[in-house]
MARGU-833568 format. One record per residue (C-alpha): residue in one letter; x, y, z. Coordinates in Angstrom, 3 decimals. Layout:
{rolum A; {X; Y; Z}}
...
This chain:
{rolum X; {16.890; 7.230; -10.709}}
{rolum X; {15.417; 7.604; -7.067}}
{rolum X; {14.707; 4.600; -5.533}}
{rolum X; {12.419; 5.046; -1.949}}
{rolum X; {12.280; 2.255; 0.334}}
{rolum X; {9.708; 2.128; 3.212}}
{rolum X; {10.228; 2.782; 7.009}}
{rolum X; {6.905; 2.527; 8.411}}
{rolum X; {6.827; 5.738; 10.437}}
{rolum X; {3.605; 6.964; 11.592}}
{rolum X; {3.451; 10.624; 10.730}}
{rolum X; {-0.093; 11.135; 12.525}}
{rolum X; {-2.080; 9.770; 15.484}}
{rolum X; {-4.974; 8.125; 14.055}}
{rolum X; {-6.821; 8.219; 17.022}}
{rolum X; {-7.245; 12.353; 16.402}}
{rolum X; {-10.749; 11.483; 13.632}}
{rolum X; {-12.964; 13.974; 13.343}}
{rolum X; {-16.834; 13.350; 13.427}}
{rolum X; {-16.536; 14.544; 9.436}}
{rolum X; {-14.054; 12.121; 8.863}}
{rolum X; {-15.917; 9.516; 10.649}}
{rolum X; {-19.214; 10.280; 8.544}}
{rolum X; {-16.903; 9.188; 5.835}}
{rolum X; {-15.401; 6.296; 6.698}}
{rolum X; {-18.939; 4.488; 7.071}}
{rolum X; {-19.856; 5.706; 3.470}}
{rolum X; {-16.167; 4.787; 2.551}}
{rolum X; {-17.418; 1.170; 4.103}}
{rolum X; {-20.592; 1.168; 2.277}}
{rolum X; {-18.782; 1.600; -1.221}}
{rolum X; {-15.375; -0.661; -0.554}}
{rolum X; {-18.081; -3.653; 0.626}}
{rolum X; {-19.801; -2.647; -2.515}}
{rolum X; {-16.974; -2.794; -5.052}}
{rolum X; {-15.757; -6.273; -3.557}}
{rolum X; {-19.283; -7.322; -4.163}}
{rolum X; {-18.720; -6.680; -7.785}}
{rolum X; {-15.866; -7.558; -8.440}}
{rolum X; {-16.651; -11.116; -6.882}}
{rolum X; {-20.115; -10.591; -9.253}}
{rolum X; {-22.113; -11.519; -6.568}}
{rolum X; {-23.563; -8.383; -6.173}}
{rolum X; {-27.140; -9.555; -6.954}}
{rolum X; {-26.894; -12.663; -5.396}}
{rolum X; {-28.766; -11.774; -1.675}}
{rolum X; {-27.717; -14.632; -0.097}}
{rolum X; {-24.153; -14.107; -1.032}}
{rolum X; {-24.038; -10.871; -0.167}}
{rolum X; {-25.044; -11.469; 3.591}}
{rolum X; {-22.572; -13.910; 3.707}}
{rolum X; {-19.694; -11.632; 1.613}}
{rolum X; {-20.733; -8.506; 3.650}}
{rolum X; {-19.421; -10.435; 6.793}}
{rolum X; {-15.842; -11.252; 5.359}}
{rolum X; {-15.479; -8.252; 3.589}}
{rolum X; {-16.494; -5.978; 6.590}}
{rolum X; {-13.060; -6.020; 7.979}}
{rolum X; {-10.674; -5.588; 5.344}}
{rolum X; {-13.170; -3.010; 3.957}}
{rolum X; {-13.102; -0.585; 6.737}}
{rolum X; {-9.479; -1.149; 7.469}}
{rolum X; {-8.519; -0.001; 3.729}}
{rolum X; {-11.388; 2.916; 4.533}}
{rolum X; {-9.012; 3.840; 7.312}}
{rolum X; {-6.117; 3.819; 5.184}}
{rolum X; {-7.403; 6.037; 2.341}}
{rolum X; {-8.969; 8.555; 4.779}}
{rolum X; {-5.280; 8.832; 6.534}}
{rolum X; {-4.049; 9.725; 3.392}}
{rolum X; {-6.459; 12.074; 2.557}}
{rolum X; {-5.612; 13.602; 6.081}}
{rolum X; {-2.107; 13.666; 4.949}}
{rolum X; {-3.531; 15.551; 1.345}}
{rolum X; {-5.288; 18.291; 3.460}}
{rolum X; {-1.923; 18.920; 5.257}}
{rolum X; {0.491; 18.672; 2.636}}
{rolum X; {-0.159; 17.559; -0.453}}
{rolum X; {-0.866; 14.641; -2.946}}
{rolum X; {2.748; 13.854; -2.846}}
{rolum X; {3.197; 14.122; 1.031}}
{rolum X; {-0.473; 11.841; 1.007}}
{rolum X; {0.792; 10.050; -1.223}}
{rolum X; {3.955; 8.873; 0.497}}
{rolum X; {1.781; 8.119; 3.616}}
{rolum X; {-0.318; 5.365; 2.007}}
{rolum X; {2.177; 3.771; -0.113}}
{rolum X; {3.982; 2.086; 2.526}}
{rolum X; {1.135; 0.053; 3.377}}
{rolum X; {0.792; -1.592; 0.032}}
{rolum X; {4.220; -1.239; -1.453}}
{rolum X; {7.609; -2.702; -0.528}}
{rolum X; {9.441; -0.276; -2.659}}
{rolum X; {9.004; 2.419; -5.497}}
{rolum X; {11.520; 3.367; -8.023}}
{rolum X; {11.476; 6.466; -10.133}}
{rolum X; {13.457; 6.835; -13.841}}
{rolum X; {13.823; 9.953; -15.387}}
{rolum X; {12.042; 12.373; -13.100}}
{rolum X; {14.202; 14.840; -14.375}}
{rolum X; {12.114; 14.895; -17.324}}
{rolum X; {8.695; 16.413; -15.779}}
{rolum X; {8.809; 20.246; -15.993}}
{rolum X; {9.350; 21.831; -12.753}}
{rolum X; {6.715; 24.453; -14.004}}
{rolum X; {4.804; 25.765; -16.772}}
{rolum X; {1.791; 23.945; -18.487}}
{rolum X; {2.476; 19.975; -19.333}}
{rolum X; {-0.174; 17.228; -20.223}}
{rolum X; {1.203; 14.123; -18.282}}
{rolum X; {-0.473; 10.845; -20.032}}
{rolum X; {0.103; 7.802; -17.704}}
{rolum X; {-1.228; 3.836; -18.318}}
{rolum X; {-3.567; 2.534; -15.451}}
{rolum X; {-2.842; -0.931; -14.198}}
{rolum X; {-4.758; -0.060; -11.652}}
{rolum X; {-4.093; -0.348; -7.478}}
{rolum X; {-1.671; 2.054; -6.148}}
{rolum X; {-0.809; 3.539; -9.810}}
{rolum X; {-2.061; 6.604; -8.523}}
{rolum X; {-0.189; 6.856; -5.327}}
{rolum X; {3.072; 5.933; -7.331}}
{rolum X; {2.426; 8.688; -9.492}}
{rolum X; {1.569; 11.259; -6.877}}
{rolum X; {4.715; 10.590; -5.185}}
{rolum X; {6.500; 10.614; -8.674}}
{rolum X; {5.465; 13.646; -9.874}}
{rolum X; {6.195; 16.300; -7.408}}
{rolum X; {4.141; 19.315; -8.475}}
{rolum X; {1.730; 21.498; -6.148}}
{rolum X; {-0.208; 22.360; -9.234}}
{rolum X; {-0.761; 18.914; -10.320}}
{rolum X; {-4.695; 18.305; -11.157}}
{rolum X; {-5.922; 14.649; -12.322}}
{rolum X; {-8.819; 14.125; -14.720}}
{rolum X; {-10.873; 11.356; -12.728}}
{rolum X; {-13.837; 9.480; -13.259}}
{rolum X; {-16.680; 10.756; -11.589}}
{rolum X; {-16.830; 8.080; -8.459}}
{rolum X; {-18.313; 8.518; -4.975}}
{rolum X; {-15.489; 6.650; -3.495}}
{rolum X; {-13.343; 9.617; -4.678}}
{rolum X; {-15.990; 12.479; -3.797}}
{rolum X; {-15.922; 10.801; -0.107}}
{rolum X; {-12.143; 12.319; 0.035}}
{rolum X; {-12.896; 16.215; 0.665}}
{rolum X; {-9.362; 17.362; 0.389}}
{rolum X; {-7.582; 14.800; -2.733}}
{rolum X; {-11.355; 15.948; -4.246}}
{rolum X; {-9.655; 19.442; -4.512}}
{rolum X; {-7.156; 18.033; -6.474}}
{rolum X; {-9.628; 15.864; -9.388}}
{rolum X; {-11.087; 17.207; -12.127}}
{rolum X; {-14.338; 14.924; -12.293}}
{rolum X; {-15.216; 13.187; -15.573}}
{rolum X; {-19.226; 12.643; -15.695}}
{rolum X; {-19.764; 9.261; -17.504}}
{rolum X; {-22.058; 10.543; -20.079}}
{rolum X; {-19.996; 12.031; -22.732}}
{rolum X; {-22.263; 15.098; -24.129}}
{rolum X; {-21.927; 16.516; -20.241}}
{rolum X; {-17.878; 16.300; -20.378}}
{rolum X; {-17.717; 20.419; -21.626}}
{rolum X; {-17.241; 21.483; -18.419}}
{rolum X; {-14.600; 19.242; -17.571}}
{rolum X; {-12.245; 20.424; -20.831}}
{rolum X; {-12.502; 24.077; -20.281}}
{rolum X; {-11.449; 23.071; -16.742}}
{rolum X; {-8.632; 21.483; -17.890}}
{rolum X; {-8.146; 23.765; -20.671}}
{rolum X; {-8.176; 26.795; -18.209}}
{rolum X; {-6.079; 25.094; -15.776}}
{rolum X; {-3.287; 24.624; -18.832}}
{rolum X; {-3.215; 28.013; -19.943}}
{rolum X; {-2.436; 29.022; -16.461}}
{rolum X; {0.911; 27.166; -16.713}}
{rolum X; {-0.653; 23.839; -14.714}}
{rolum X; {0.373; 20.368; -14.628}}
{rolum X; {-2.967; 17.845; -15.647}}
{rolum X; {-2.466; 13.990; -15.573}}
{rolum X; {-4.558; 11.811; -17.110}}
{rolum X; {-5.107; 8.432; -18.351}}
{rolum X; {-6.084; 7.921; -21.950}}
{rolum X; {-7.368; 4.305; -21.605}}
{rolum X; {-10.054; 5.773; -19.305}}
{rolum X; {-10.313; 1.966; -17.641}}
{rolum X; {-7.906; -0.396; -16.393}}
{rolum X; {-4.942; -1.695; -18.493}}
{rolum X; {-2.763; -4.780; -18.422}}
{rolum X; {-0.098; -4.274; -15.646}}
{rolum X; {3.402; -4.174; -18.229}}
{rolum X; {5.097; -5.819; -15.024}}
{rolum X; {3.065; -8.952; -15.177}}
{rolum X; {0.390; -9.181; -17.727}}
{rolum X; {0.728; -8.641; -21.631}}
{rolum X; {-1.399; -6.217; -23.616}}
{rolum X; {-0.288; -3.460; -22.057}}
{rolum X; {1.764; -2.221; -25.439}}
{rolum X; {-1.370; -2.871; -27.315}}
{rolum X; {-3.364; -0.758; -24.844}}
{rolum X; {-2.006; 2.799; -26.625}}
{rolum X; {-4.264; 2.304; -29.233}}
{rolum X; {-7.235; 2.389; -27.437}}
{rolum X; {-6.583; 5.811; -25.730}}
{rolum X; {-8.804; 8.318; -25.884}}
{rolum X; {-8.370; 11.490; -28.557}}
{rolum X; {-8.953; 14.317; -25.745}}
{rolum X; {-5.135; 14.138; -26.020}}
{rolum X; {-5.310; 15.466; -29.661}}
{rolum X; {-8.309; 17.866; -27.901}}
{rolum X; {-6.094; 19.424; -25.842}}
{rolum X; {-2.958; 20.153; -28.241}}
{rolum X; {-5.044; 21.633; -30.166}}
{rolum X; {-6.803; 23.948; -27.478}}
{rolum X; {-3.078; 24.901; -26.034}}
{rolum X; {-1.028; 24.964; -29.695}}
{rolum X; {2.944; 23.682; -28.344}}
{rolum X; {1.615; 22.121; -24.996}}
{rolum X; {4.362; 19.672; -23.629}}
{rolum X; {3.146; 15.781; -23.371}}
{rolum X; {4.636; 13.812; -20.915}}
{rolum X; {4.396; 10.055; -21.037}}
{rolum X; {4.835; 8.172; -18.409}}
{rolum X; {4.690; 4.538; -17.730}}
{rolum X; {3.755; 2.828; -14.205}}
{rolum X; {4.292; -0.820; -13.563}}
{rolum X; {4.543; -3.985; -11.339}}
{rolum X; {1.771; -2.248; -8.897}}
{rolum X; {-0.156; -5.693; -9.548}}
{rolum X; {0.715; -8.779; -7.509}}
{rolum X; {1.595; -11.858; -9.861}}
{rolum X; {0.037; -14.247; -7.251}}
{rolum X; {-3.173; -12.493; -7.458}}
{rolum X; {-3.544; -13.200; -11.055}}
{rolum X; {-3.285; -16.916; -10.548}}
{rolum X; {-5.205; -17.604; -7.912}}
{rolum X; {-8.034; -19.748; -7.992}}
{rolum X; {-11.026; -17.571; -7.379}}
{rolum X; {-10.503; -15.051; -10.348}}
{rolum X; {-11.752; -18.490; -12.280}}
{rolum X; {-15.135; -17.052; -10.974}}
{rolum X; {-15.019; -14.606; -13.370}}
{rolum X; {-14.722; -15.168; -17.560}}
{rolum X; {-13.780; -12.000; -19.325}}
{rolum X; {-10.075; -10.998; -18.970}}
{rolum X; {-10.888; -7.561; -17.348}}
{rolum X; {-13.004; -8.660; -14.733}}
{rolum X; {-10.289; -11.623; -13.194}}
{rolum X; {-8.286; -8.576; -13.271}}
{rolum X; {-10.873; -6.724; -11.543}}
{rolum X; {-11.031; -9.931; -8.884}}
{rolum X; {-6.837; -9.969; -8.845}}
{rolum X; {-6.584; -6.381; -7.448}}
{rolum X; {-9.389; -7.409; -4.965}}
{rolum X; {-7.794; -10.151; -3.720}}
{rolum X; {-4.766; -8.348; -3.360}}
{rolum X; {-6.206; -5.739; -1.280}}
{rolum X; {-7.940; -7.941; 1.171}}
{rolum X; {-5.071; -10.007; 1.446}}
{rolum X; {-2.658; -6.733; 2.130}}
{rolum X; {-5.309; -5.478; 4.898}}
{rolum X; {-5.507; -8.827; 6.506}}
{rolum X; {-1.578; -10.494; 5.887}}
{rolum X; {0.124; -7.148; 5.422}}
{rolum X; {3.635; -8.679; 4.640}}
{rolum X; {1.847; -11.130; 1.687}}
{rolum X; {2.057; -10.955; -1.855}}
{rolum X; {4.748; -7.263; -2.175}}
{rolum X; {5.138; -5.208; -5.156}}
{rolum X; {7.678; -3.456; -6.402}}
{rolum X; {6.521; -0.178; -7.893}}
{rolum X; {8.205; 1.344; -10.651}}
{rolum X; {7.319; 4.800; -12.589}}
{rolum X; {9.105; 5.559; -16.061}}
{rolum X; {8.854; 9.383; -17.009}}
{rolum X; {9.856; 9.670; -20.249}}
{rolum X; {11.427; 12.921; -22.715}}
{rolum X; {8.626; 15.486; -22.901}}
{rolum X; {7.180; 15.613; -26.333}}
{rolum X; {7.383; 18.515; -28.399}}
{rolum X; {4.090; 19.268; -30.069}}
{rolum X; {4.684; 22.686; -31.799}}
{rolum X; {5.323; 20.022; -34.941}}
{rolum X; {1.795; 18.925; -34.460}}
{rolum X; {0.324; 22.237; -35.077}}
{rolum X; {-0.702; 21.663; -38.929}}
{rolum X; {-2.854; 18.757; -37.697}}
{rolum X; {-6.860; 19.974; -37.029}}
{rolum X; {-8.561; 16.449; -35.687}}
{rolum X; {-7.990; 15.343; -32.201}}
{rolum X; {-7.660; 12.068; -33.557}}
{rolum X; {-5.159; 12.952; -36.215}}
{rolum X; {-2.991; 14.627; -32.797}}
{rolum X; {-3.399; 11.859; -30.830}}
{rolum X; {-2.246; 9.237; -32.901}}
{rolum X; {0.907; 11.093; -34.294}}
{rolum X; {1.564; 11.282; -30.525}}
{rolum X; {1.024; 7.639; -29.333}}
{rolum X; {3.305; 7.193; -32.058}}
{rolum X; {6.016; 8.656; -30.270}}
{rolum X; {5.162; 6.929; -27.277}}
{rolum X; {5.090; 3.545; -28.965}}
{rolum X; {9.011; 3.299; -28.866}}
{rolum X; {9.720; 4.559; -25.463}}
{rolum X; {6.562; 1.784; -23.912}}
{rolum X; {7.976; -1.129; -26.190}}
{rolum X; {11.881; -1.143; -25.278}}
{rolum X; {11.112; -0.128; -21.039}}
{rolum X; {8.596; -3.207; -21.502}}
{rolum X; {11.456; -5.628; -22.986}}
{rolum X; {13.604; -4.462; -19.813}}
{rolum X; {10.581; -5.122; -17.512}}
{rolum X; {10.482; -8.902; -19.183}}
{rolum X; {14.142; -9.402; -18.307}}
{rolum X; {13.891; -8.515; -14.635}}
{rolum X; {13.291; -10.823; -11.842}}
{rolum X; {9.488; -11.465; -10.588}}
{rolum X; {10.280; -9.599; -7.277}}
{rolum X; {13.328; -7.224; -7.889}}
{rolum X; {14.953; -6.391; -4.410}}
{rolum X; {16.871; -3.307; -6.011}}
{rolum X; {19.623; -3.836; -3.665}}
{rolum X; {21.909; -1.814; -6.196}}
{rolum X; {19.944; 1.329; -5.836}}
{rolum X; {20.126; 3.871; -3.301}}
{rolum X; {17.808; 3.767; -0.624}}
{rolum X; {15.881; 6.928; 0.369}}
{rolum X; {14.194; 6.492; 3.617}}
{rolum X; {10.918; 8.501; 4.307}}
{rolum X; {11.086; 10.460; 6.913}}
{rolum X; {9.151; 14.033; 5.770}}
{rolum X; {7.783; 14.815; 2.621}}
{rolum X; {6.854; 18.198; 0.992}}
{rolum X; {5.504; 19.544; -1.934}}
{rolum X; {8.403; 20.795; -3.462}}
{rolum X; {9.991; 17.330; -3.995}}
{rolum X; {11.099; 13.676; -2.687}}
């Protein structure tokens, strides 16, 4: 496995914004200030939000700052080279298993969990492919970022409008692409810290099954990210504000981002991103439902989640991986870590 530990090298000057970039990083603002809001659920409260706009105004545009360097960094080099610009700033270490399982090329359907935070800069920088696309959820935080835009294949929230989106995907397959994509289309219980995440798989969504059976023998990767969420977070006294399960994890991964922006050395993670055996579908190929697909594949998935969640359970809450080798970061490309 690969294990990359942080330097903290600046790779650009920061000071070099263009007015574009600064048009975004108000909106960028707007919608962080706005997503705090909610996730506090205070957003219809108007004195609260005078008061919450305040506090939230610097952490906000800070993070704003931080997401528009790494689109920067996308524009110049790629999700993975982006990718390994932002990390350092909210993780103390990443470790990839088995990335000698991800195709260097030729079409592959990579199905990943979502816990949520930096899941998707840990599997950037995991997954080391310039064709790489993501199916994303149509969001205007994410249509703020012109270049890692380039990269999305948008999801419109109403389903009878999602055509478009699966013969983009579908096209982009056939061409020998890599797509990744998250089943659960929400958050999911971070493995690391939080249980339910096993019982997640069966709530993922059949456009796996859709697309096997669009590209008959298409490889499905699974992959597995986890510890991106910070225990403390989870038990700290505010997410009491809120009562259903998903939205104090909502409020956790809030809290942990204002308290990264404003104590940068509080509350570190420990990334880590399992790629598991490609799975062969050409099996699959007397199956005619999506559903029927999908299931026969979570199936297969089942095992590989259950026993990498019994070693997560056995390892320390804050592993220091002194064991492993360290990679520094020092430059990046494309074409792997």
């Amino acid at each position: 496995f690969v294990i990359i530990q942080y330097t903290g090298q600046t790779y650009y000057n920061l000071n070099m914004v263009s007015a574009n970039y600064h048009a975004s990083e108000e909106s960028l603002v707007e919608i962080n200030i706005e997503d705090m809001l909610i996730s506090f659920g205070i957003q219809n409260w108007r004195w609260a939000r005078r008061l919450a706009r305040r506090l939230f105004a610097y952490p906000a545009r800070k993070f704003a700052r931080h997401v528009l360097d790494f689109d920067r960094g996308v524009d110049a080099d790629g999700l993975t080279a982006g990718s390994l610009r932002m990390l350092p700033d909210y993780v103390q270490s990443l470790t990839i298993n088995g990335q000698e399982n991800l195709p260097p090329q030729g079409p592959v359907l990579i199905l990943s969990n979502h816990p949520g935070m930096a899941d998707t800069l840990a599997l950037f920088a995991a997954l080391p492919r310039h064709d790489l696309r993501v199916l994303a959820a149509e969001r205007p935080f994410l249509r703020a970022l012109s270049a890692t835009s380039r990269y999305l294949f948008f999801v419109p929230e109403a389903e009878d409008q999602r055509g478009q989106v699966v013969r983009q995907t579908a096209a982009h397959l056939r061409a020998g692409g890599a797509v990744l994509t998250f089943p659960a289309g929400k958050i999911e219980p971070d493995p690391r810290v939080l249980p339910g995440a096993l019982e997640s798989l069966k709530d993922w969504s059949i456009s796996t099954g859709l697309f096997v059976r669009l590209i008959p023998g298409l490889p499905v990767l699974p992959v597995m990210v986890s510890g991106v969420i910070a225990a403390p977070s989870l038990r700290h006294p505010l997410t009491l504000l809120r009562r259903r399960e998903e939205d104090k994890r909502r409020l956790a991964a809030t809290l942990q981002i204002l308290m990264r922006e404003i104590f940068p050395r509080l509350w570190p993670v420990d990334v880590r991103v399992d790629i598991f055996p490609p799975i062969d579908t050409h099996p699959l190929a007397g199956f005619r439902h999506p559903q029927e697909i999908t299931m026969k594949i979570i199936e297969q998935i089942y095992p590989h989640y259950e026993k990498t969640i019994q070693v997560l359970k056995q390892m320390p809450p804050s592993a220091s991986f002194k064991t492993a080798t360290a990679v520094a970061v020092s430059s990046v490309s494309e074409d792997g870590l």
